[in-house]
C-alpha positions as CSV (number, residue, x, y, z in Angstrom):
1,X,41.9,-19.7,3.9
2,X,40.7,-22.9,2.9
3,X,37.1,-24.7,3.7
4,X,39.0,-27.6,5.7
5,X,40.8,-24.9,7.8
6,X,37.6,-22.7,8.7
7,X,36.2,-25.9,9.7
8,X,39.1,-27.3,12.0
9,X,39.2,-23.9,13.3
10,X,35.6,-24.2,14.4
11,X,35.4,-27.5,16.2
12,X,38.4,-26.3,17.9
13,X,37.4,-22.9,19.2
14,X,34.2,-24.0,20.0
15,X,35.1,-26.3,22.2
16,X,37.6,-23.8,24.0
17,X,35.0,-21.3,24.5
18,X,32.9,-23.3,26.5
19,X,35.2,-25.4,28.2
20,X,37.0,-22.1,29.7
21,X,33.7,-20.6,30.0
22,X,32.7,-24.0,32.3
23,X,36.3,-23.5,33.8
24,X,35.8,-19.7,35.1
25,X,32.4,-20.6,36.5
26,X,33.5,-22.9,38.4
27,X,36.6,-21.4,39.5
28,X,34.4,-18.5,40.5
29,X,31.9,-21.4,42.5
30,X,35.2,-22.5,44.4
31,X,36.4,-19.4,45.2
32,X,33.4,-18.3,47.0
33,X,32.7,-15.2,44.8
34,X,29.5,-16.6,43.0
35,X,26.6,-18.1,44.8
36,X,26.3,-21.7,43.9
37,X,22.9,-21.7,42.4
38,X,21.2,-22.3,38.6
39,X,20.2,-18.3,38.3
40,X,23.7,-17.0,39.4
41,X,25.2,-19.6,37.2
42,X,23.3,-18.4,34.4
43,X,24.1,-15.0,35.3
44,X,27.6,-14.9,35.4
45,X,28.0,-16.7,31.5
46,X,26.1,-14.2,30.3
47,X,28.0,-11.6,31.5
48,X,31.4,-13.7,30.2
49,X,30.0,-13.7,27.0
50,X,29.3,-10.0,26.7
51,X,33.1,-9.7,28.2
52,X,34.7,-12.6,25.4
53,X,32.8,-10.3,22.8
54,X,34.2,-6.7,23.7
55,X,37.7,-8.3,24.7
56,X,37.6,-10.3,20.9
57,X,39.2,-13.4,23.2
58,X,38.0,-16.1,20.5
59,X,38.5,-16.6,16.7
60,X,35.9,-15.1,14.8
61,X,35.1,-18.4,13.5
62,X,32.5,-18.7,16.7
63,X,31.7,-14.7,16.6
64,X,28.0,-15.6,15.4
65,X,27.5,-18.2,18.3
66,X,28.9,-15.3,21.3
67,X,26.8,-12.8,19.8
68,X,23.3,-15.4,19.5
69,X,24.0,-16.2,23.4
70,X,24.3,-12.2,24.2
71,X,21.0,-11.6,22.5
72,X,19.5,-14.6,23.7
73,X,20.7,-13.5,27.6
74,X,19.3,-9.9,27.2
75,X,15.9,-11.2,26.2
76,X,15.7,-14.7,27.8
77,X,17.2,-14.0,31.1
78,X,17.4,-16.8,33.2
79,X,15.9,-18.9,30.3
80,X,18.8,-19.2,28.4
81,X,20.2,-22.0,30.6
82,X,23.9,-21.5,29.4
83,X,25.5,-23.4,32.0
84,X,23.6,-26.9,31.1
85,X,24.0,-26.0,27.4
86,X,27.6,-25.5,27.9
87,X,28.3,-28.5,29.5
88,X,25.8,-30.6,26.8
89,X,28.0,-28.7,24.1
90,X,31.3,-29.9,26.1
91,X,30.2,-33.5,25.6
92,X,28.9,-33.7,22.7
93,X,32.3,-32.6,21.3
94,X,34.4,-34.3,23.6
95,X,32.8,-37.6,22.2
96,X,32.6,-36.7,18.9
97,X,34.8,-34.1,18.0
98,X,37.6,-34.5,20.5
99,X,40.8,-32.1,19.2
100,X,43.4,-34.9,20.5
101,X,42.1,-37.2,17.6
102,X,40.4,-37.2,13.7
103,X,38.0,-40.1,13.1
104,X,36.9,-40.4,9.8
105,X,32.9,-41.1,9.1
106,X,32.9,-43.8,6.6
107,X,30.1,-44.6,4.1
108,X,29.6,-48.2,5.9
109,X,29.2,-46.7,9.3
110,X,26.6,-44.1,7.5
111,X,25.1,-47.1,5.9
112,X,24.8,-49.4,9.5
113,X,23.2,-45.9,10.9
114,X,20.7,-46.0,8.2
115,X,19.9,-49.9,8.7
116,X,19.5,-48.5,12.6
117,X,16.6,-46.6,11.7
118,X,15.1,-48.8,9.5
119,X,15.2,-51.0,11.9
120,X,13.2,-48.5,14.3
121,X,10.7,-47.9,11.7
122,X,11.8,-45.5,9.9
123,X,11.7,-44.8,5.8
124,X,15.1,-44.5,4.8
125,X,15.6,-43.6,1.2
126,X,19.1,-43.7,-0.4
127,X,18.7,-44.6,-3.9
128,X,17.3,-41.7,-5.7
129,X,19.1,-37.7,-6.5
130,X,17.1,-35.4,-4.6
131,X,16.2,-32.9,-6.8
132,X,14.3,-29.4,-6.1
133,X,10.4,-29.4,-4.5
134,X,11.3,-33.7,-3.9
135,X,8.5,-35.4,-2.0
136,X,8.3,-38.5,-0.3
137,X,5.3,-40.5,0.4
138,X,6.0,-42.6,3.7
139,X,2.6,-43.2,4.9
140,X,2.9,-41.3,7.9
141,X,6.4,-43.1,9.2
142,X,9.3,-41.2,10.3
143,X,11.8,-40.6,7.2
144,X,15.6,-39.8,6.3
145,X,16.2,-39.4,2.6
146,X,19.9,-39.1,1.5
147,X,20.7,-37.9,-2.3
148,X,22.1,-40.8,-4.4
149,X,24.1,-38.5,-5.8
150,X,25.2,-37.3,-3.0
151,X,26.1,-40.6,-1.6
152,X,28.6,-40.9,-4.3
153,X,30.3,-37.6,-4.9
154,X,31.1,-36.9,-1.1
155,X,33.1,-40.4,-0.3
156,X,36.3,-41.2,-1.2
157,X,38.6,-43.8,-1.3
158,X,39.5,-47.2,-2.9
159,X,37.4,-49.7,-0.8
160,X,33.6,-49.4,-0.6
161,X,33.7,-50.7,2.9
162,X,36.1,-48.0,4.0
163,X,35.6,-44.7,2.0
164,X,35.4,-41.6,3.9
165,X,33.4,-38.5,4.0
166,X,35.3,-35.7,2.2
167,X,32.2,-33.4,2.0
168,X,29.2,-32.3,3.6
169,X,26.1,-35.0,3.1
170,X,23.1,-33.3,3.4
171,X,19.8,-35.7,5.7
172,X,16.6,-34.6,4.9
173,X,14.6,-35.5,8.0
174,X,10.9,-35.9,8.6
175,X,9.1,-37.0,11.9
176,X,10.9,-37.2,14.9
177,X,14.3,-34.9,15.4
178,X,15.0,-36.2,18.6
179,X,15.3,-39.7,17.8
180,X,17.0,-38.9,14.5
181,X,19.7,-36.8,16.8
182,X,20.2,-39.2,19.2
183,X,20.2,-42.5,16.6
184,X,23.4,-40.4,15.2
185,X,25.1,-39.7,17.8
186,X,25.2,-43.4,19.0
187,X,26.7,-44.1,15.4
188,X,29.0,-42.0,15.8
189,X,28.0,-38.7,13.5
190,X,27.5,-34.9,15.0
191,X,24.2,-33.6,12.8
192,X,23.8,-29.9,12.0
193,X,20.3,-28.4,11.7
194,X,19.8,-26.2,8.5
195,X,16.0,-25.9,9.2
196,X,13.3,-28.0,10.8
197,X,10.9,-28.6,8.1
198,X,11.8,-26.6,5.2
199,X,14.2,-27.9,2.4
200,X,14.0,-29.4,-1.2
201,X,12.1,-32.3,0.1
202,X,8.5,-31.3,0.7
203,X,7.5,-31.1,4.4
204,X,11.3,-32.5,5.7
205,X,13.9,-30.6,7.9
206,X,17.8,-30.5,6.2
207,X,20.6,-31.4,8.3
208,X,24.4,-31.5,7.4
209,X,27.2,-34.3,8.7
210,X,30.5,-32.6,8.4
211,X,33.9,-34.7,7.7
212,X,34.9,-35.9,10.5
213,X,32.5,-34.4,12.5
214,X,34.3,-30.9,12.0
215,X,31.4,-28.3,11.5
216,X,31.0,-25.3,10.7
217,X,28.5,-24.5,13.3
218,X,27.0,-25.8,16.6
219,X,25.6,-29.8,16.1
220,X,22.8,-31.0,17.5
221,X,23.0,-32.4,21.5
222,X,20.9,-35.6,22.0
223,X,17.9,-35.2,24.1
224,X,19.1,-37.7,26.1
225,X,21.7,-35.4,27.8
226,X,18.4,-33.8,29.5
227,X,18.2,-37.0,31.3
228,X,20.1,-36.8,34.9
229,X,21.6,-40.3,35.7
């Protein structure tokens, strides 16, 4: 099976494992049969996780993520808040990642997103190969660095202005996550934690963008979906 199908398969199942997950909920809210209330909520996903699991009603491709939310139920309890992360998960790939359409990430969108952060301060560094144990003196400011190399051997295409993303760029991220998270979603671009401060460059986090948004595990929800409008 190739890479780009494990990945379409992904985004895909993904986002029908939650969105029937949200679905039976609230079926089960309508219905009368569960108690309309945060805990029971919570509850009742867990317990249709631990069902989805033992049934094998999703692809494998999302095995990892069914068993992580089974653990995290057992130990977490109530704490686990699967019913708001479901529904941050829904929308984060309904605007993103949405399985009715593809929309290619293009190296001038990626570039305008780094001018975006530049613009907020940030040290954006996109003209050098990152190479093992990097470092980066920024003098305290936030920082992205993006391998040169990099920037070249994962676009293609015949026009600058509109070559696409045909493999996964790797951010290197230092300062502040949330503001890195939710400065790419509003360009457009689903971000994939690796790790939050370890990586090749000294003292940054890696992330990975994905082709058209398609990856291969969970993205990062902006902290603004914790804001209730």
């Amino acid at each position: 099976m190739s890479k780009e199908t494990n990945t379409v398969n992904y985004y895909q199942e993904i986002q029908k494992v939650v969105n029937e997950a949200l679905k039976d909920l609230q079926e089960s809210k309508d219905s009368g049969r569960l108690p309309k209330n945060p805990v029971s909520a919570n509850h009742f996903l867990i317990r249709w996780v631990t069902t989805a699991i033992k049934s094998q009603r999703f692809s494998r491709c999302v095995a990892k993520d069914l068993m992580t939310w089974q653990k995290e139920g057992r130990t977490k309890g109530t704490g686990t808040q699967l019913p708001v992360r479901f529904e941050y998960y829904s929308r984060l790939y309904a605007a993103l990642a949405p399985v009715e359409t593809v929309t290619p990430i293009t190296k001038s969108g990626l570039m305008a997103w780094c001018e975006s952060l530049e613009e907020q301060d940030w040290c954006v560094t996109t003209d050098y190969e990152v190479l093992e144990k990097a470092s980066l003196f920024s003098d305290g400011d936030h920082s992205l660095i993006i391998c040169a190399t990099q920037l070249t051997s994962c676009f293609e295409g015949d026009d600058e202005d509109t070559q696409s993303l045909v493999k996964p760029l790797t951010c290197y991220v230092r300062g502040n996550h949330h503001e890195f998270v939710e400065s790419a979603f509003e360009h457009g671009l689903m971000v994939h934690k690796r790790s939050d401060y370890k990586s090749k460059v000294k003292y940054h986090g890696e992330y990975l963008i994905f082709p058209n948004n398609h990856g291969l595990q969970l993205g990062e929800t902006p902290f603004s979906f914790n804001v209730k409008k």
